[in-house]
N, C-alpha and C positions, 0 to 999 in steps of 0.2 A: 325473598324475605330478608329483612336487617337482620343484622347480630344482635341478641339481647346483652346486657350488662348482667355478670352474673351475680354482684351483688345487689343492685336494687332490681332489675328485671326491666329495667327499663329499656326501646330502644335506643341502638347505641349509633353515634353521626360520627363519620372522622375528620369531620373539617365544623367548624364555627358554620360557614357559607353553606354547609350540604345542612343542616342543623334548620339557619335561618330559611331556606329554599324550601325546605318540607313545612315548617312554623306558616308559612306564606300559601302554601297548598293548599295546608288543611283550612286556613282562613277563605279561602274561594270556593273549597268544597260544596257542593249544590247538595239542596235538602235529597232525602233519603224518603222512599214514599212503597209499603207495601204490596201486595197483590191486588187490592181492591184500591187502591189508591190513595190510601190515607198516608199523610203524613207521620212518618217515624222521627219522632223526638231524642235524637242517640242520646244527649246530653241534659235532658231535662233543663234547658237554660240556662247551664252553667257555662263559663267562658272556656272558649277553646283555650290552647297552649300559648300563652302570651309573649314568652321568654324562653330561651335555652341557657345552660349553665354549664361547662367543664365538669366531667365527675375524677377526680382524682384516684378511683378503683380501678374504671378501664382507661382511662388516657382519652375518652371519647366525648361528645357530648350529647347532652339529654334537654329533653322537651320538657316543660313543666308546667301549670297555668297558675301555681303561686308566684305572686309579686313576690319582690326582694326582699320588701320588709314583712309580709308574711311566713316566710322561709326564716328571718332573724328572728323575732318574735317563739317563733316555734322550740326554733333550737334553745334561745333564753331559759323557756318553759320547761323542757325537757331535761336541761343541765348540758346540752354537746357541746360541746366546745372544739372549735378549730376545724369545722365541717364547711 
């Protein structure tokens, strides 16, 4: 099992390349199907992790599926500054 990040809880990558390696995984990951056979929806349609980013709390990097300008936007909204 990864390390989590103790401040976001995120898992934690220590390399860029082990980060992108896993991002690329979960992209090939084959659907997920119950005991009867039905199809499990893990994500409801929502997009996998499209990007990973440097966390500056653990020194590691982290998976995310906000774009870069939804990440800016956010922080804008919120007041962070320097995140």
């Amino acid at each position: 099992m990864k390390e989590k990040c103790r401040v976001t809880g995120k898992t934690r990558y220590e390399s860029h390349t082990e980060a992108r390696v896993a991002m690329e995984v979960l992209r090939m990951d084959k659907p997920h199907y119950d005991i009867s056979g039905k199809r499990v929806k893990h994500r409801q349609g929502q997009p996998k992790q499209i990007r990973y980013f440097y966390c500056r709390f653990c020194g590691g990097y982290h998976l995310t599926k906000w774009r870069q300008k939804e990440y800016r936007d956010y922080n804008d909204r919120e007041g962070i500054k320097g995140v």
